[in-house]
VODO-308207 format. One record per residue (C-alpha): x, y, z. Coordinates in steps of 0.02 Angstrom, whole numbers, padded with zeros to 5 digits, always signed. Layout:
XYZ...
END
This chain:
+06602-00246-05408+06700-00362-05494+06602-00488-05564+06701-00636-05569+06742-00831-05529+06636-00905-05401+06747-01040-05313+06698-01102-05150+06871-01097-05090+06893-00918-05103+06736-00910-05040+06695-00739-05134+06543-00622-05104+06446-00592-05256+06288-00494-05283+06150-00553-05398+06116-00474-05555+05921-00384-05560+05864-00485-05704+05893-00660-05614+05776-00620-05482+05645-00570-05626+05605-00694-05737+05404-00725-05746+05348-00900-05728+05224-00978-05857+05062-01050-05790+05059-01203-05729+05078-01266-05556+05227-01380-05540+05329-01245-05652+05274-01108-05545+05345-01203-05412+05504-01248-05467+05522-01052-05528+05467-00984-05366+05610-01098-05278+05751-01060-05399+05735-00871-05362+05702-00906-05194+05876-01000-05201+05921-00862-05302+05897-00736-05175+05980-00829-05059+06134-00841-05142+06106-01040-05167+06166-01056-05342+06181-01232-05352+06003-01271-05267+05945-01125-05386+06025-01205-05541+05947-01391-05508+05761-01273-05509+05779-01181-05664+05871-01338-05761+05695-01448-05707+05604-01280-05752+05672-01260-05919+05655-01435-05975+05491-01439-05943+05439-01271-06041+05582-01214-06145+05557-01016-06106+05691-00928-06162+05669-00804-06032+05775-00948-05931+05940-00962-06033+06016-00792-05957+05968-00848-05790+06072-01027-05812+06218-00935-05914+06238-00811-05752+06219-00977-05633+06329-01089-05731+06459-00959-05716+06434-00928-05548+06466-01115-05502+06627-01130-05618+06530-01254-05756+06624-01138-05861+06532-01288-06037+06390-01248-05989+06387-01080-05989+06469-01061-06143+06336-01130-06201+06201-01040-06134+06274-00860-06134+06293-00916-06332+06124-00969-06345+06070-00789-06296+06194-00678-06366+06170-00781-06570+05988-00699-06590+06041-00532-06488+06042-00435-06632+05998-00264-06523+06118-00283-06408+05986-00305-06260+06099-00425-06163+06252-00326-06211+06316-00335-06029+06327-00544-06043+06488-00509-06193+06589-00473-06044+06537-00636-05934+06534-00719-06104+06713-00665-06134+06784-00748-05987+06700-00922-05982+06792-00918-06153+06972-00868-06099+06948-00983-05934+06939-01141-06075+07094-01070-06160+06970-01020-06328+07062-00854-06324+07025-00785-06503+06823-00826-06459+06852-00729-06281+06960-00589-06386+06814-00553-06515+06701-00534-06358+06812-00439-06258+06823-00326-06419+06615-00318-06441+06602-00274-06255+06720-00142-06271+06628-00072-06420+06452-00092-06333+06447-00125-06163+06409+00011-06034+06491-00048-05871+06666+00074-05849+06730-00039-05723+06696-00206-05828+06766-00118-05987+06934-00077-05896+06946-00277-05844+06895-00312-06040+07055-00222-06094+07145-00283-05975+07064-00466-05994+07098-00444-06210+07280-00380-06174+07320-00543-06062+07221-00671-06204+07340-00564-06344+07502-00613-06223+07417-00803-06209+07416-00832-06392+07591-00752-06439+07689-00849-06305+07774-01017-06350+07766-01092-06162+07941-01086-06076+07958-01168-05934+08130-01106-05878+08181-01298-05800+08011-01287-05707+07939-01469-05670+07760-01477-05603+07667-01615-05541+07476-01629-05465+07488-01688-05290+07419-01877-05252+07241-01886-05294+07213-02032-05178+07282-01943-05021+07280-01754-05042+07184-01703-05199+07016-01742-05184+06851-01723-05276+06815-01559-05219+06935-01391-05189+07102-01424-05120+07205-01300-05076+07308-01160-04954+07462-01288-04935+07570-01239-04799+07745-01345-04736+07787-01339-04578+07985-01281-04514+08077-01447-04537+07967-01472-04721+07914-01651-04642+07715-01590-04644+07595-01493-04738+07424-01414-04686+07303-01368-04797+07106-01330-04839+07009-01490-04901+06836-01539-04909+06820-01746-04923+06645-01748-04979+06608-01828-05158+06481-01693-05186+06433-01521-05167+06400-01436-04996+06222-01415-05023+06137-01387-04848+06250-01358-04714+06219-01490-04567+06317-01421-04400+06302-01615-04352+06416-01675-04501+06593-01594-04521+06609-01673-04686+06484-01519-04724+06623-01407-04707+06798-01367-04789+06920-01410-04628+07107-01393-04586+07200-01552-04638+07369-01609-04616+07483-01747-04718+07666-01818-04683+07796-01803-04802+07922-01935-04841+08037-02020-04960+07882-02111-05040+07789-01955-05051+07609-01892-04959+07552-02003-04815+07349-02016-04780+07258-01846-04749+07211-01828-04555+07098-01670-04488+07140-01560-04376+07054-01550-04191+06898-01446-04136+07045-01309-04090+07067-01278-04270+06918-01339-04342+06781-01267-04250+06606-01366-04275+06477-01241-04408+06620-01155-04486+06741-01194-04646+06912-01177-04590+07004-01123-04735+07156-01008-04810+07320-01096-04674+07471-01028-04648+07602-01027-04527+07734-00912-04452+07906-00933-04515+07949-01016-04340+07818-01142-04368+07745-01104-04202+07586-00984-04244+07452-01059-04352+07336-00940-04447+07177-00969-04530+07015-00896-04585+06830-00950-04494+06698-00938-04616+06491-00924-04637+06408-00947-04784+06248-00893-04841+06203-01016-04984+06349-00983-05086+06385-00823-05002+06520-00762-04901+06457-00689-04768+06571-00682-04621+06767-00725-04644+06901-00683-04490+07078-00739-04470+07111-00816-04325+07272-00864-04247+07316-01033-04140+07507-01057-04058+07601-01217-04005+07673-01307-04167+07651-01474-04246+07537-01595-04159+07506-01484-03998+07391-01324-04084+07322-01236-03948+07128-01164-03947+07138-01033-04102+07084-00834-04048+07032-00710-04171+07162-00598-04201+07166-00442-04127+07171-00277-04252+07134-00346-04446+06937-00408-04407+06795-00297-04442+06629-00283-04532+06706-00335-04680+06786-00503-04759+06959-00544-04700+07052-00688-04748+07208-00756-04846+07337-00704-04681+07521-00741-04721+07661-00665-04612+07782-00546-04684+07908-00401-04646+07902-00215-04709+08013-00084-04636+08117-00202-04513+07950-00270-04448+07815-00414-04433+07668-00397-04524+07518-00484-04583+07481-00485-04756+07304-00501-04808+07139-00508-04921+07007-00371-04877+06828-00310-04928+06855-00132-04805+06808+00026-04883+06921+00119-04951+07025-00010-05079+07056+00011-05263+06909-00104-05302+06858-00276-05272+06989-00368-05151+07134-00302-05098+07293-00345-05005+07337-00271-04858+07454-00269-04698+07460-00219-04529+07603-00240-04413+07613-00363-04259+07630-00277-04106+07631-00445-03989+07512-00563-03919+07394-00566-04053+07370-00380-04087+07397-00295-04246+07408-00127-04291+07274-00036-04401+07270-00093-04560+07365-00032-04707+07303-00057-04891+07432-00083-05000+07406+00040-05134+07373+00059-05321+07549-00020-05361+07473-00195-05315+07316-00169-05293+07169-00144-05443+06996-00106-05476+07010-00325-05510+07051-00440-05374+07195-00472-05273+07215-00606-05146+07328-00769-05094+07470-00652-05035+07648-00748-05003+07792-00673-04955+07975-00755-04964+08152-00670-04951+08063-00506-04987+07959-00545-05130+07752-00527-05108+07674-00667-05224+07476-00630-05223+07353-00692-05359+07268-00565-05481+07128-00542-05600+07161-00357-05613+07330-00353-05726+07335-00447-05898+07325-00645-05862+07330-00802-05965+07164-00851-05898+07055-00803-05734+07157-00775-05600+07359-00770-05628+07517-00791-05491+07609-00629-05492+07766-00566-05396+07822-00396-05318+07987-00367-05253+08005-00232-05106+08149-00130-05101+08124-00062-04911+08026+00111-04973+07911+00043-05109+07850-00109-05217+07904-00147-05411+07787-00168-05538+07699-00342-05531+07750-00468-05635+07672-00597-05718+07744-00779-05667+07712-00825-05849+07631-00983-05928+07759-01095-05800+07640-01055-05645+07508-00997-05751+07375-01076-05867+07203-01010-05960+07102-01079-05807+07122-01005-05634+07305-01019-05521+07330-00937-05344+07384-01004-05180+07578-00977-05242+07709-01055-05085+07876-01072-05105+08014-01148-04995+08172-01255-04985+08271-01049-05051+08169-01055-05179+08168-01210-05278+08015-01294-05251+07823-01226-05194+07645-01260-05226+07501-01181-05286+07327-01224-05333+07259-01220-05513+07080-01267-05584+07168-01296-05745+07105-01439-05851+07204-01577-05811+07137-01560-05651+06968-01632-05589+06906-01456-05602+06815-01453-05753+06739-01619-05762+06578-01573-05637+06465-01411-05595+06585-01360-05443+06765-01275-05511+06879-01344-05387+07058-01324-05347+07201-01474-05361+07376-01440-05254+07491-01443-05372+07700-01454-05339+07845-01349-05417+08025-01383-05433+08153-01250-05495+08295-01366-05570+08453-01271-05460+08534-01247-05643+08461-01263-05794+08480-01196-05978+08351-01170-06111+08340-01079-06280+08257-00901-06319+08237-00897-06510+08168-00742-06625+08097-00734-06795+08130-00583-06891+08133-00543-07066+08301-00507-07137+08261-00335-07240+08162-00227-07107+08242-00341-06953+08058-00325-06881+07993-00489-06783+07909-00604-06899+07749-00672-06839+07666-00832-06906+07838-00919-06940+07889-01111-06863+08031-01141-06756+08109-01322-06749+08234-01377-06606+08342-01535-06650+08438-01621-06529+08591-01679-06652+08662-01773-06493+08520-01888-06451+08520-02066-06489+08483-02138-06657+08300-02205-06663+08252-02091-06523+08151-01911-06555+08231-01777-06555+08141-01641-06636+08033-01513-06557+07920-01390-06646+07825-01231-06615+07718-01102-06717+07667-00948-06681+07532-00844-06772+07566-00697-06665+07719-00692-06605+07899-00725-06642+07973-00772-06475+08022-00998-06461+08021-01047-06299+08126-01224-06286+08209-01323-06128+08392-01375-06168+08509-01523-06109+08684-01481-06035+08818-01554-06155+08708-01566-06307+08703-01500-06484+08580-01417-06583+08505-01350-06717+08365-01240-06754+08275-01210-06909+08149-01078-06933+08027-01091-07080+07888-00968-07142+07769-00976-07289+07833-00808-07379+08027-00834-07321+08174-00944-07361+08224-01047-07211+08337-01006-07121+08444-01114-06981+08570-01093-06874+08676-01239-06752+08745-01212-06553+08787-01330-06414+08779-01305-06236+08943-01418-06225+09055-01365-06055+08909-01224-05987+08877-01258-05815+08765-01133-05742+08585-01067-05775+08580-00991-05941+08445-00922-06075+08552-00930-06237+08451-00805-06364+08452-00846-06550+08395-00741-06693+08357-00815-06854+08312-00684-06977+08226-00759-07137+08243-00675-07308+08095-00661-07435+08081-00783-07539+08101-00699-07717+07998-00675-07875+08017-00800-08002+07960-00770-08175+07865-00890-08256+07829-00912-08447+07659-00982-08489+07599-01033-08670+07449-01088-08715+07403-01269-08728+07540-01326-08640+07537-01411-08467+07622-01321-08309+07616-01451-08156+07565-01366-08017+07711-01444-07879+07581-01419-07743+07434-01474-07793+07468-01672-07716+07348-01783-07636+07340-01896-07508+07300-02090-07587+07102-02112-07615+07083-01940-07580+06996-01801-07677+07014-01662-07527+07090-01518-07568+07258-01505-07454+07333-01345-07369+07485-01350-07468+07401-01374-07631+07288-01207-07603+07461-01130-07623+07446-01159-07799+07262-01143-07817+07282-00962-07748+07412-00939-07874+07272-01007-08011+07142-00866-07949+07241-00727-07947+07312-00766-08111+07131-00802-08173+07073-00625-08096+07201-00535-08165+07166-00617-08330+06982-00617-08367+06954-00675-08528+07079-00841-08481+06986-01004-08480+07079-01166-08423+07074-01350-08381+07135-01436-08223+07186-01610-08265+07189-01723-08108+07273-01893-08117+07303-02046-08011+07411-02171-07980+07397-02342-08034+07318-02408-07884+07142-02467-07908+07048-02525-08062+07042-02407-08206+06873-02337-08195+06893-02298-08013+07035-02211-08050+06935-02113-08189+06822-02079-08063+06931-02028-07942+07040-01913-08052+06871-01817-08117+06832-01784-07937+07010-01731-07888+06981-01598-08035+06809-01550-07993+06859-01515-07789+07009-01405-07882+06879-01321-07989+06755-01306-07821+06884-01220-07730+06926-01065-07871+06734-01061-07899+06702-01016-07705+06843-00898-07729+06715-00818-07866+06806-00880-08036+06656-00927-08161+06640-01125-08195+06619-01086-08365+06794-01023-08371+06878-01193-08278+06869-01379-08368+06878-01510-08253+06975-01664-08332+07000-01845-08250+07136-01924-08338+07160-02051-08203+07310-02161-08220+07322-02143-08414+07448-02016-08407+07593-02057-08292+07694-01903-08242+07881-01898-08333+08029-01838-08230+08088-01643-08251+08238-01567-08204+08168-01489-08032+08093-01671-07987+08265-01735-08012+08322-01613-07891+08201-01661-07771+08201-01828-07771+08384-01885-07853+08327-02089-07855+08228-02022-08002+08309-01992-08178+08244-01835-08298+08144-01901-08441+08075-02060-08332+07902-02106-08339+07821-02147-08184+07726-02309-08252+07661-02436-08147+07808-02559-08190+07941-02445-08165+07882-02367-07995+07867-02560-07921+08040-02582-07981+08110-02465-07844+08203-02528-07743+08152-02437-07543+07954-02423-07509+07957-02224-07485+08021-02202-07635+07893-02309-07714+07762-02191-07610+07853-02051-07673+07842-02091-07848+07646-02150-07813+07624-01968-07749+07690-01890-07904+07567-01963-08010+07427-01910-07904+07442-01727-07963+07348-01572-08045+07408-01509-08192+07357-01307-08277+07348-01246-08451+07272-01113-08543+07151-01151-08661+07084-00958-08691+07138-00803-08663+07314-00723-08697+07433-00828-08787+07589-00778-08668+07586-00715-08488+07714-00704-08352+07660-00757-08177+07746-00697-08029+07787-00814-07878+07845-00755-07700+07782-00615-07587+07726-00517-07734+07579-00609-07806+07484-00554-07926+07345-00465-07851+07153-00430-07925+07175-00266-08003+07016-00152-07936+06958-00093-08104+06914-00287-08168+06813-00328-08010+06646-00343-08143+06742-00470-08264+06748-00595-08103+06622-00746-08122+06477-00758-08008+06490-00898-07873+06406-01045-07909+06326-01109-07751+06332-01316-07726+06174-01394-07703+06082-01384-07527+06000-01541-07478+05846-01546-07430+05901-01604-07262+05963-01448-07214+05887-01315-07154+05959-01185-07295+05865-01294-07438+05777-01191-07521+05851-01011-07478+05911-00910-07649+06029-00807-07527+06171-00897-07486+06295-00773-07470+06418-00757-07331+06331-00905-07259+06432-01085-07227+06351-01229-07346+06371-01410-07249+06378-01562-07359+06422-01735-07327+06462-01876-07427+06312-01974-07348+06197-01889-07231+06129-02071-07185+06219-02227-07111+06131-02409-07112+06192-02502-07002+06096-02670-07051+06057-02802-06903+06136-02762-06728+06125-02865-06569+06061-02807-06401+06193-02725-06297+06316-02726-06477+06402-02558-06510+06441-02474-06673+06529-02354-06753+06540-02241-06908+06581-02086-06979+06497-01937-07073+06614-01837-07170+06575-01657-07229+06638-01527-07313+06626-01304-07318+06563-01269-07462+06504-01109-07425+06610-00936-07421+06612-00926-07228+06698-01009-07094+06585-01132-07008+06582-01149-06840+06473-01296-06752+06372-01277-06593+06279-01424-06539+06278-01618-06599+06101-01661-06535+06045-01862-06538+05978-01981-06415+06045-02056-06270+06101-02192-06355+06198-02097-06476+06388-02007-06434+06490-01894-06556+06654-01801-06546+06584-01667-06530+06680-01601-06393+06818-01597-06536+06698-01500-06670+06601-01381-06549+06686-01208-06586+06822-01258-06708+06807-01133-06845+06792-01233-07034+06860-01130-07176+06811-01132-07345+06848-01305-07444+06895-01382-07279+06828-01540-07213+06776-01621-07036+06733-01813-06988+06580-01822-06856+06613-02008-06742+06473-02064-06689+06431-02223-06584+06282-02329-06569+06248-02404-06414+06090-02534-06441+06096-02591-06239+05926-02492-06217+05840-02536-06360+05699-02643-06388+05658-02627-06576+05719-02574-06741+05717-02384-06751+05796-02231-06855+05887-02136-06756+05925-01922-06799+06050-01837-06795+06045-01647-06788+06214-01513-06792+06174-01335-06755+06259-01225-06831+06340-01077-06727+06312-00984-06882+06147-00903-06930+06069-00881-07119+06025-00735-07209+05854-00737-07131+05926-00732-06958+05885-00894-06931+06010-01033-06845+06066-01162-06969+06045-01347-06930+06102-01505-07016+06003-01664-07011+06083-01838-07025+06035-01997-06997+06045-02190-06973+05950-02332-06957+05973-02521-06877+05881-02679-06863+05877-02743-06689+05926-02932-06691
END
């Protein structure tokens, strides 16, 4: 079975995997006890009841026996955080692949927070050692759809969406199954208005139970929510999935049982009379059985009514499918009528829709963006297309089904878990309404990268879209990049001009202009910019004199190594590989801002991060002098700086006097930057080279690989827990400019904030997993956890102090684990702290 979502709304049967219902308790009553309930809760399907049990369990004796158990529940119950976190916590130490199974589960808590190349390297390990056939299909499928994620740019095609009032039809828990009635004037749908999760279910209170609601529409938008009578809603059941007949005069709807969390009985029933005068609903006659029906929407095939529908019967392609049977009158349906391997997967579908012969269901059996995706099928009277994917306009990383559309086919709903909804802010994943409208004509812009030799698509480049008719002082620039793909997505203006510029690291730019002036119906106008190479320029070097390398800049009062300047730097190391008896200096200077030994100081540093960088690249420090000259050598204008910035003369010096003697304040910042610069000579080594620049670099040659310098690793502080280790290969080094904050005297109930700034200095990409501190201490470290830190790159940790519950002076820690393990296995943490005194 398909081991998927668990949303209440779709109310989905799931089976519980053997080693939940095994974990051995520790001795010791009140643990026993909370152990013995979770499994009992377990068993019963009662996730969240089971969750609250092994949460108390595990903080009182961390066994680790637990964290699979609350991954699989977390997961279960949509928390899709916190089971990241757990299924991560198991999976870091797994080093023989005993929980190889949990990649898969792993996988898609990742793509259902939109972390797609994290869910595409598990997909990938699951493929390569998992053991399931059905769940390795779903993987490719499930990598396949995270590949499509990444490599789209987002068009919209004059789509506007809006979530639906939060006040009046959204509420805290799952919303969703909108249906309008004939005249558009009303819309029913499933709701439950409690504020927190159905825990026990209490035939005496209704607000127990997910019920049929109903809402006016008007001019001002959604009137107040008001539920339907015991006819519909009838008392101990959820009332969920509505729909009506295209008349408006036949209701449908599903009658639910849980079991815990557990479907365990779902029929469609069926109630006639229209708005305001529903008559007693009967269970339809034909599409019940021993098995889960729900999700009825009325259709046509072959000149006649049907119901479509979502079935567990024997006999499907796997998981849910859709099905139909045709109405034969009064209720009665024909026998069912699966819908075959052209719609239906070993994956589920469900949320069928039909409009002007077009079946929209919801799938997580074909690649999707996320968990479950809207899809469309058009039927030709003798068989169905091939689904399509409604694309990233109706579809989003998190989960989006329900699809209803209306008014010919401009506007619809559907619901969505997505993140701007309240979905993933509590345990429960639940379901907003949200609104479409199709703009009746629209236009909008389809551009290509390719590159201008081979006229192959060009991945990684940057697209630009500037509206040259918009207003002066407004914005009118719009920018994309794409690693993987080569396909700009952009929403265009009628009677508007444009251009488009398309930009790559390796490639001239290349831009092109068009208006949509006097167009008047829907369009996609498709652009193709091909880029050329950029080509090799020959450089003569000498020894002892200076070559400015352009890109090695910095930002004022900062030493940190930027992404343009490590084009140069790369330039540097493969010149320096190639080359292994060269020995240079990188002089750094300022500008004239600050006092002269801070500016001494800072230049040395600027040249010491430069020589950092080619030393973690493996270049030998004895072969690199680092030189501060700070602001004692002011740069002089050349021929290509002329070029680039014409206010400035060739053969001027960039003194203090004469750069405050410009007249405009960005030139002035210009000129400032221009100072604050790098500079390369050779001070060893051959006495003439030639350096090429462009798409042919100059490459280590494989036979000098031994006359590369060893890597000199920085120092480890002693509050980490690498100090110590002689290994620190392939292993991320955290440093900080401070790894302690005092924060002097503070007063009761005073907050305060700082900063800890650190850098990569190891030869790995570090990737953060926790921020740990008290109560009374938050980070951003929703912003850090899982962000990959490359070499020579730097982070900022924010962190608050809150002193309203403290009573006394105190040093407070602050520990970062590191998703990243050392050399010994071992998971790498980084201690910080800070200290106060309590006024």
């Amino acid at each position: 079975m398909n081991m998927k979502k668990k949303y209440l709304i779709l109310l989905c049967c799931l089976t519980v995997p053997t080693f939940l219902l095994l974990a051995q308790p520790l001795r010791g009553s009140d643990y026993d006890t909370k152990i013995q309930l979770g499994k009992e809760a377990l068993a019963a399907s009662d996730y969240y009841n089971a969750l609250t049990q092994f949460d108390e369990a595990f903080d009182e004796r961390e066994d680790d026996a637990l964290i699979p158990i609350l991954a699989e529940i977390n997961y279960r119950l949509g928390d899709y955080r916190a089971a990241e976190s757990w299924y991560r916590r198991v999976l870091r130490r797994d080093k023989e692949n005993k929980f190889a199974e949990l990649r898969y589960p792993y996988a898609e808590v990742l793509k259902l927070q939109g972390k797609y190349a994290d869910a595409m390297e598990q997909y990938q390990t699951y493929l390569d050692i998992g053991k399931d056939p059905t769940k390795k299909q779903l993987a490719q499928k499930a990598l396949t759809g995270a590949e499509i994620a990444v490599s789209s740019s987002g068009g919209t095609q004059g789509v506007t969406l809006e979530a639906l009032d939060r006040k009046k039809v959204n509420f805290r828990m799952a919303d969703n199954s909108p249906a309008l009635n004939k005249s558009g004037d009303l819309m029913y749908y499933t709701t439950n208005q409690n504020k927190e999760p159905i825990v026990v279910e209490d035939e005496d209170d209704p607000e127990n139970f997910y019920r049929i609601f109903q809402t006016e529409i008007s001019e001002d938008g959604y009137g107040k929510s008001e539920v339907l009578g015991p006819e519909i809603n009838r008392p101990g059941y959820h009332s969920t999935n509505v729909s009506l007949s295209p008349e408006g005069d036949r209701m449908y709807f599903t009658r639910v049982l849980l079991s815990g969390d557990s479907l365990v009985e779902s029929k469609i029933y069926m109630s006639e009379g229209g708005d305001g005068n529903w008559k007693s609903a009967n269970e339809v006659v034909g599409v019940n059985g021993d098995f889960i029906a729900m999700h009825p929407i009325v259709g046509e095939l072959y000149g006649k009514e049907v119901l479509f529908f979502t079935s567990t019967m024997e006999g499907g392609e796997g998981g849910r499918d859709l099905y139909y049977a045709t109405y034969q009158g009064e209720g009665v349906y024909s026998d069912p009528v699966n819908l075959g391997d052209r719609i239906n997967t070993i994956g589920d579908e469900e949320t069928p829709f039909w409009f002007d012969g077009t079946l929209y269901f919801a799938s997580d059996g074909y690649p999707t963006l996320g968990g479950l995706d809207n899809f469309y099928a058009v039927w030709n009277g003798t068989e169905w297309s091939e689904p399509t994917n409604m694309g990233s306009a109706y579809n989003s990383h998190a989960n989006d089904h329900f699809f209803r559309v209306y008014d010919e086919g401009y506007q619809g709903y559907f619901a969505s878990n997505r993140p701007e909804a309240k979905a993933l802010t509590g345990r429960l994943c639940c379901d907003d309404i949200y609104t479409f409208t199709i703009a009746r004509r629209y236009i909008d812009l389809a551009a290509g990268t390719f590159d201008e030799a081979t006229k192959q698509a060009l991945k990684g480049a940057t697209v630009q879209l500037i509206d040259e008719s918009a207003a002066p002082g407004t914005e009118n620039t719009t920018s994309r990049t794409l690693k993987e793909g080569n396909r700009f997505d952009f929403p265009l203006d009628f009677d508007r001009s444009y251009k488009i510029i398309a930009t790559h690291p390796d490639y001239e730019t290349a831009e092109m202009t068009f208006n949509t002036v006097g167009k008047t119906e829907t369009e996609t106008i498709i652009q193709r910019l091909f880029l050329v190479p950029k080509p090799d320029i020959v450089i003569d070097l000498v020894k002892d004199v200076p070559i400015v390398m352009e890109n090695i800049l910095y930002d004022f009062d900062s030493d940190k190594i930027t992404e343009q300047a490590e084009i140069d730097l790369n330039l540097i190391y493969n010149l320096m590989t190639e080359y292994s008896d060269m020995k240079v200096e990188l002089g750094s200077h300022t500008d004239s801002r600050g006092n002269d030994d801070y500016n001494m100081n800072l230049s040395q540093r600027r040249a010491e991060s430069a020589r950092r960088w080619l030393m973690r690249k493996g270049i030998a420090r004895a072969r690199i002098v680092a030189q501060g000259y700070g602001e004692t050598v002011p740069k002089v204008i050349d021929s290509v700086q002329n070029v680039k910035n014409p206010f400035l003369a060739v053969d001027d010096i960039l003194t203090e006097e004469y750069i405050e003697a410009l007249p405009e304040e960005e030139q002035r910042e210009a000129a400032f930057q221009l100072n604050r610069r790098t500079e390369f000579k050779i001070l060893e080594g051959p006495t003439s080279i030639q350096i090429k620049v462009g798409e042919q670099k100059i490459r280590p040659s494989e036979d000098r690989g031994s006359n590369i310098g060893q890597k000199t690793d920085p120092e480890v502080s002693s509050m980490s827990s690498l100090h110590g280790q002689k290994n620190l290969k392939g292993v991320p080094i955290m440093t900080f400019e401070t790894r302690s904050h005092s924060l002097g005297e503070v007063a009761k109930g005073e907050k305060r904030s700082f900063t800890y700034t650190f850098t990569n200095e190891g030869d790995t990409d570090l990737i953060i997993d926790l921020v740990s501190a008290c109560d009374c201490t938050s980070t951003n470290q929703d912003d850090l956890v899982g962000k990959r830190f490359q070499p020579g790159e730097s982070g900022t940790l924010e962190v608050t102090f809150d002193s309203t519950e403290k009573d006394e002076s105190e040093t407070i820690d602050v520990d970062i684990y590191l998703r990243n393990d050392d050399n010994q296995g071992n998971p790498i943490v980084e201690m910080l702290k800070y200290d106060y005194l309590l006024k």
